[in-house]
C-alpha positions as CSV (number, residue, x, y, z in Angstrom):
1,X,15.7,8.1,4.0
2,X,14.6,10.1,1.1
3,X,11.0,11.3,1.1
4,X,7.8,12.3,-0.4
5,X,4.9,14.5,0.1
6,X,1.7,12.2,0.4
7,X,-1.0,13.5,-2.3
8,X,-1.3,17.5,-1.6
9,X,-1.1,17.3,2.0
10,X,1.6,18.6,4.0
11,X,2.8,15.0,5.3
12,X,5.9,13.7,4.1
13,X,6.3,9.9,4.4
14,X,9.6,7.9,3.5
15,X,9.9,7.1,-0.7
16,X,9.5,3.3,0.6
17,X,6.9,2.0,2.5
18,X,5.9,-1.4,4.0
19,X,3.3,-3.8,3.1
20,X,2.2,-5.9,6.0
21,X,0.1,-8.4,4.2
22,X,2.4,-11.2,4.1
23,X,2.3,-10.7,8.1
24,X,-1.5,-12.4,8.7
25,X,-2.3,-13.9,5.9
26,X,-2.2,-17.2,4.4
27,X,1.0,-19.0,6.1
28,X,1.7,-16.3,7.9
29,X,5.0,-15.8,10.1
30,X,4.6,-15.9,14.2
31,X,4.3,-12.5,15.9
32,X,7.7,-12.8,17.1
33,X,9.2,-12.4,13.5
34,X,6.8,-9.7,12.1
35,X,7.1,-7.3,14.9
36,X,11.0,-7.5,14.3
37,X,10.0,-6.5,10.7
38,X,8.6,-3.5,11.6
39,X,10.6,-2.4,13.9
40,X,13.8,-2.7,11.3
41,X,11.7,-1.1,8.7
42,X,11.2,1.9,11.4
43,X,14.8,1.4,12.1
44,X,15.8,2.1,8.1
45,X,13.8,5.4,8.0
46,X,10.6,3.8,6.7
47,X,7.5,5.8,7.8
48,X,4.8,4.9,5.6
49,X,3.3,1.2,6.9
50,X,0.2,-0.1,4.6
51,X,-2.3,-2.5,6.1
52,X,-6.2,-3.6,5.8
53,X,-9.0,-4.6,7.8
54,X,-9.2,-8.2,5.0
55,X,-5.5,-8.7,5.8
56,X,-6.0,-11.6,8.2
57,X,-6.7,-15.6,7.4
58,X,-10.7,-15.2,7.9
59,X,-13.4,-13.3,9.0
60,X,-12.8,-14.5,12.3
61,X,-9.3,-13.0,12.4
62,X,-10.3,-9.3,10.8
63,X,-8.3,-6.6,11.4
64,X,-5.4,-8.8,12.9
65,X,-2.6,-6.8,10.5
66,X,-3.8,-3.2,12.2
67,X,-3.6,-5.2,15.6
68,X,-0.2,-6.6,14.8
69,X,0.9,-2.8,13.4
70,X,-0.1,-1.3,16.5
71,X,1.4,-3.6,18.5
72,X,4.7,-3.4,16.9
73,X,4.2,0.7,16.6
74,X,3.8,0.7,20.7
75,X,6.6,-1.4,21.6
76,X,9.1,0.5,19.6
77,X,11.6,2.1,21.4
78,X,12.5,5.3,19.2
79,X,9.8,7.8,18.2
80,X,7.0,6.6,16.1
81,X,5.0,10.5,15.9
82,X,5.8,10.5,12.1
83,X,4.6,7.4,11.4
84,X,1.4,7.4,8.8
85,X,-0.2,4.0,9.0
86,X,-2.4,3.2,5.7
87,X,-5.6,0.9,6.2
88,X,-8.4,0.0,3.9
89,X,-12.1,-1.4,4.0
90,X,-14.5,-2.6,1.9
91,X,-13.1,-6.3,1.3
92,X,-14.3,-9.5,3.0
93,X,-12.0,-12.7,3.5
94,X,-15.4,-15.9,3.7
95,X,-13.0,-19.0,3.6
96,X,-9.6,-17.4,2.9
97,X,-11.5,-15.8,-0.1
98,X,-11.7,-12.3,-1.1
99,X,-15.1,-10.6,-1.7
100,X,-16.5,-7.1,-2.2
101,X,-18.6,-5.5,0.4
102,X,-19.4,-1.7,0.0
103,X,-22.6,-1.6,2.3
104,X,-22.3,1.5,4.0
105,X,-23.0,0.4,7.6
106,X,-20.5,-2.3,6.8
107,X,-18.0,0.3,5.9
108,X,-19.1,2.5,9.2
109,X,-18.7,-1.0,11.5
110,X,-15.2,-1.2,10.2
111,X,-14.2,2.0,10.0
112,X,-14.8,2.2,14.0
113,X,-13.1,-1.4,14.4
114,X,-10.0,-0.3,12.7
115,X,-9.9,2.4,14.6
116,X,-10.0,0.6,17.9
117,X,-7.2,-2.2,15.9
118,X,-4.7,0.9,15.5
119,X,-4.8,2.2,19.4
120,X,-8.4,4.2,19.4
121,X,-5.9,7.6,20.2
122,X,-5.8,9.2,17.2
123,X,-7.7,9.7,13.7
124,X,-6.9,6.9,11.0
125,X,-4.1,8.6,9.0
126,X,-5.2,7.2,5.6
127,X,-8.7,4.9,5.0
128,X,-8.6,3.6,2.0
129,X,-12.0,2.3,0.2
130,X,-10.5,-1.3,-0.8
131,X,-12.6,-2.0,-4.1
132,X,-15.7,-0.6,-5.7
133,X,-18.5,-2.8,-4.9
134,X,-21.3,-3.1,-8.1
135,X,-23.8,-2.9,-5.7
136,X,-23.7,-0.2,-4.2
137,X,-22.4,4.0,-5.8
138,X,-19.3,5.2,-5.0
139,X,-21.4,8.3,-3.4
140,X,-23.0,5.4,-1.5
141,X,-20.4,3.7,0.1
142,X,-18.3,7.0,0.8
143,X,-20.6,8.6,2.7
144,X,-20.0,7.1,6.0
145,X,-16.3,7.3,5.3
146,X,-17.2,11.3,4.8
147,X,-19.0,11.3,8.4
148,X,-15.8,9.4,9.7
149,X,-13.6,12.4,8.1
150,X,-15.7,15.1,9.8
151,X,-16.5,13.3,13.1
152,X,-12.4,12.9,13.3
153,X,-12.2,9.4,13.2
154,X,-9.9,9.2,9.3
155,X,-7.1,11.7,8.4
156,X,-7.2,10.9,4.7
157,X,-8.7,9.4,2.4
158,X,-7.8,7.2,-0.6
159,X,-9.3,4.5,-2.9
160,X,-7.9,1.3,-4.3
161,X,-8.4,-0.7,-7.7
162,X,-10.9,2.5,-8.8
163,X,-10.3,4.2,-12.6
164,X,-10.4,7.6,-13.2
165,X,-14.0,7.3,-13.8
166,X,-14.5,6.4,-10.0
167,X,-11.3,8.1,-9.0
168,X,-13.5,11.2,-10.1
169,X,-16.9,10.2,-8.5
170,X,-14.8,9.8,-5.1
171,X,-13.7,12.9,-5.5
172,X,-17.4,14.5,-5.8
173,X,-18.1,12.9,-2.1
174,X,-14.9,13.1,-0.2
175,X,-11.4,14.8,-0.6
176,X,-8.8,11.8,-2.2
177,X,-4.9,12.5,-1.5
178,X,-4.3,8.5,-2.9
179,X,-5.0,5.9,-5.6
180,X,-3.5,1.9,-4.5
181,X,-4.1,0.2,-7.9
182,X,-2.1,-3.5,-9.4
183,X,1.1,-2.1,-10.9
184,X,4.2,-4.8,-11.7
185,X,6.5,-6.1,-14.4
186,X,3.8,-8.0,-15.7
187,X,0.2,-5.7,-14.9
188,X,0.8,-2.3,-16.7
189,X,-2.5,-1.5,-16.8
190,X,-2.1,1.8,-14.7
191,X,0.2,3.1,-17.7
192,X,-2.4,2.5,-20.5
193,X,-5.9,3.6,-18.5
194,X,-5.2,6.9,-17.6
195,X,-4.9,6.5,-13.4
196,X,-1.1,6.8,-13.6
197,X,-1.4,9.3,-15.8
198,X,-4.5,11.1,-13.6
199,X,-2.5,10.6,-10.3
200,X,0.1,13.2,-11.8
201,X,-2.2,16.0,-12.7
202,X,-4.5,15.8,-9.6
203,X,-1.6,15.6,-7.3
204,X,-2.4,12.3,-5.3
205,X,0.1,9.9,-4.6
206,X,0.0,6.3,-6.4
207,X,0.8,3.1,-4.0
208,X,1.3,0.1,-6.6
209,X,0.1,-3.4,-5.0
210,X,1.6,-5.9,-6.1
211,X,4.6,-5.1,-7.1
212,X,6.9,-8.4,-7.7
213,X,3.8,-10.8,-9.3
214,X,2.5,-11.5,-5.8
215,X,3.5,-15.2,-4.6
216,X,2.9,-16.8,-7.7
217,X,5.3,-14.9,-9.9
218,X,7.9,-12.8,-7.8
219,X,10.5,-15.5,-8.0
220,X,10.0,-15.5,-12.0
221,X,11.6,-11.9,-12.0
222,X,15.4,-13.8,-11.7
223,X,13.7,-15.1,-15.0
224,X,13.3,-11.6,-17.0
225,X,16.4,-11.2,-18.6
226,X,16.6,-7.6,-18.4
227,X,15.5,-7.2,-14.8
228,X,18.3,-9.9,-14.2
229,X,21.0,-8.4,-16.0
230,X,20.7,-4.5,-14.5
231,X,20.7,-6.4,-11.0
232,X,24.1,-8.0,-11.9
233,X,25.4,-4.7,-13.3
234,X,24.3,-2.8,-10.3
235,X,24.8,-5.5,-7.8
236,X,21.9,-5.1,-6.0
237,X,18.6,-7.7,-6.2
238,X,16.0,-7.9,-8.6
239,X,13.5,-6.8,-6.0
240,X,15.7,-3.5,-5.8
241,X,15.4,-2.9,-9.7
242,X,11.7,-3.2,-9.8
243,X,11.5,-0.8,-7.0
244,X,13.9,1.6,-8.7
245,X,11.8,1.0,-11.8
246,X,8.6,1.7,-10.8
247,X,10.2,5.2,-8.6
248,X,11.4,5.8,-12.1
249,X,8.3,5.5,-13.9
250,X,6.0,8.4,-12.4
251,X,6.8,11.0,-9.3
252,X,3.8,10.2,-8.0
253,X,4.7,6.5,-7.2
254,X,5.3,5.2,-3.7
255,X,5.9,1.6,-3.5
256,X,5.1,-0.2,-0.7
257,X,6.3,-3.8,-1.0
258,X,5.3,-6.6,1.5
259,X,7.7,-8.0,4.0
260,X,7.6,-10.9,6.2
261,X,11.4,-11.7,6.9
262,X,14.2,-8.7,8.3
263,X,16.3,-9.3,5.6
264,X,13.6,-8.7,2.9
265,X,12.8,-4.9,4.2
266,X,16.5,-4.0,4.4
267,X,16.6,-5.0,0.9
268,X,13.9,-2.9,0.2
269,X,15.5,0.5,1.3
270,X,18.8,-0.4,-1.0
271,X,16.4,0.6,-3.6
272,X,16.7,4.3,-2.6
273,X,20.1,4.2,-3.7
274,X,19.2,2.5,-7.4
275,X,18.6,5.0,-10.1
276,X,18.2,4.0,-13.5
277,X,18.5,5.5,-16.8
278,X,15.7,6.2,-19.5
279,X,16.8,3.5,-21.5
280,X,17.7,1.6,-18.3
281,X,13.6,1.9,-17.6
282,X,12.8,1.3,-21.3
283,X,14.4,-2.2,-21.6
284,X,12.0,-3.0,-18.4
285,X,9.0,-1.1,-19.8
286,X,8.9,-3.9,-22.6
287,X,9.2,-6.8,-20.8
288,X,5.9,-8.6,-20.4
């Protein structure tokens, strides 16, 4: 498995990660599928696994994707020492909704209760503030993830759906190594605002969310013509092109598409092999 320094540290995580959301969320596979996931993933050379405290059906079920990583992580059989697990805080899930919650003894409860989800052993590797909450500063809200640093409960730390404006005011309070921003076929906004573009010159790695639509529009990419047409020529999927696309688009990208099935993560890693040309890239670049 290729790899790829994460931000300026000296970790090195595989050029692929997972996304576990589609594991507890929504209609959501039983255990006894998702833990196979992750075990293949780990199997394929994938050691970058993204998760959040909000990935779960409801407030009632918090946490349950860091539960179901850890679980999987401490039944594998082969070594798991490199393994950099990625969580976030700061989002609520009220009714299957998502909301915005940057209070900063919120953020200190669930910094502590992700930390007991992913085995209570060791630090976080990467925390992740989820989403700038109005209501609160940046300074604000990272605070107690600055005591977390320094009492050893996070590695790293990184921010998610923050521009560079905020990307910088993080910066003032705690140490960033990543950026986790909306970046697909159809949201290019990362290109235009200047994050993609910051990511590259401060040296932090960039995870892009969302990379095939989400649920309501990854089965349209069969219906992009280019997208369509470069998977035919290279015989591979058109989940493997965007992949390849957006690992073509800036050194500093790591995607981490979700997976909920065994056969959709070892599709994901064929995209390692998938290299595209600059005009290859360009006839992607203007599809919207």
């Amino acid at each position: 498995m290729e790899t790829k320094q994460l931000g300026k540290t000296d970790v090195f995580v595989s050029a692929i990660g997972l996304g576990g959301m589609p594991m507890s969320v929504y209609d959501r596979p039983p255990e006894s599928q998702s833990i196979p996931v992750i075990h293949r993933a780990l199997d394929l050379g994938i050691t970058f696994i993204d998760t959040a405290d909000s990935y779960c059906k409801d407030e009632s079920d918090k946490h349950h994707n860091e539960r179901l990583i850890h679980k999987a992580l401490a039944s594998y059989p082969g070594d798991v020492s490199q393994v950099i697990v990625a969580t976030k805080g700061g989002l609520m899930r009220p009714h299957q909704n998502w909301t915005r919650n940057g209070n900063p003894e919120h953020l200190r409860q669930t910094i502590r209760a992700s930390f007991a989800a992913l085995g209570g052993e060791k630090p976080i590797d990467l925390w992740q503030y989820h989403s700038p909450d109005p209501q609160y500063t940046i300074a604000q809200s990272l605070a107690p993830v600055k005591a977390a640093v320094e009492e050893g409960l996070i590695r790293f730390v990184g921010v998610s759906n923050f521009s560079v404006a905020q990307i910088k005011q993080a910066q003032d309070v705690v140490d960033i190594i990543s950026v986790q921003n909306q970046y697909s076929p159809w949201e290019r906004q990362p290109e235009t605002d200047g994050v993609l573009e910051y990511c590259e010159q401060e040296g932090l790695t960039f995870l892009p969310w969302s990379p095939f639509g989400g649920r309501r529009r990854y089965q349209d990419l069969q219906d992009i013509p280019a997208i369509a047409q470069l998977a035919k020529d290279k015989g591979v999927s058109v989940y493997c092109i965007v992949l390849a696309w957006l690992r073509a688009k800036s050194p500093s990208i790591l995607p981490i598409p979700g997976a909920s099935k065994v056969s959709s993560i070892e599709d994901t890693v064929q995209a390692i092999g998938v290299k595209l040309s600059e005009a290859e890239v360009q006839k992607i670049s203007v599809v919207r």
